[in-house]
N, C-alpha and C positions, 0 to 999 in steps of 0.2 A: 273766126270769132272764138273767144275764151271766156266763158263765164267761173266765178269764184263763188264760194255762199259759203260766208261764216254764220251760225246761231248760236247760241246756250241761251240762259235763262234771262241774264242782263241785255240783251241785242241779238238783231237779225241785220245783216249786209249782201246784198248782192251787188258784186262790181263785174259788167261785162267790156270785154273790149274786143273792138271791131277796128279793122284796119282801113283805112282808105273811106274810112265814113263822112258824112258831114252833118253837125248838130244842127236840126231842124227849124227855121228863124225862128217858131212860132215857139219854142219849146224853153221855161225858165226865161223868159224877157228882164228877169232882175239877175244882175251880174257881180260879181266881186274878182279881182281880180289878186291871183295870190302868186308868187313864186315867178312873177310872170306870166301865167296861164290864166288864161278869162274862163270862170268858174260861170256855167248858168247854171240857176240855181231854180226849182218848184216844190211846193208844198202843198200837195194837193190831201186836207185833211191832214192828219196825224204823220202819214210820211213824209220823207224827202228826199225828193229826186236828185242829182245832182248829176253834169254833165260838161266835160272839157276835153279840147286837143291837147294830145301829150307826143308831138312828131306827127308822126304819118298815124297812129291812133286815137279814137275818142274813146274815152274812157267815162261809162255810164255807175253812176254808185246809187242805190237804193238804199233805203236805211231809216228804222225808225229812232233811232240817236239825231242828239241836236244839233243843228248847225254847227255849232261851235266847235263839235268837236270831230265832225268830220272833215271840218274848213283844217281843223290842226293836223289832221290825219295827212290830207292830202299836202301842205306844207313841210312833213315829217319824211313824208316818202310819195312823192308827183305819178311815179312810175306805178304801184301799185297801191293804194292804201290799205287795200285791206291785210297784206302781208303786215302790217303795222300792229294789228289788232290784238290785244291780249285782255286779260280775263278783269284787268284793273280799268277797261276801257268802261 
């Protein structure tokens, strides 16, 4: 398992990734599909969960940023997003 945590003053992210996992049926039931990768997605209150296979990886993203623009995130770079992340985000 590898967990990331980007913060400053605009945004907080934490993206973990586990090998040989599987995302729990019960978990984000509303889905988007981007890049080819079926994205499930929860917004439990003000956060948002986010959670997809990337290979033999799932890749979990926390984040109280909007949809939208971690949906662009994960479109920009599948492999990691949060290596993506910069200060104009």
């Amino acid at each position: 398992m590898a967990t990331k945590l980007v913060t400053n003053r605009h945004y907080t992210v934490i993206e973990t990734r586990l090998e040989n996992e599987r995302i729990p049926a019960r978990f984000g039931e509303r889905t988007r599909t981007i890049n080819g990768l079926k994205v499930h997605i929860q917004k439990p209150g003000k956060q948002l969960n986010l959670a997809y296979r990337n290979g033999t990886s799932v890749i979990w993203l926390i984040s109280d940023r909007p949809e939208k623009v971690l949906l662009r995130l994960i479109t920009a770079s599948p492999d990691s997003p949060i290596s993506k992340l910069s200060d104009d985000f």
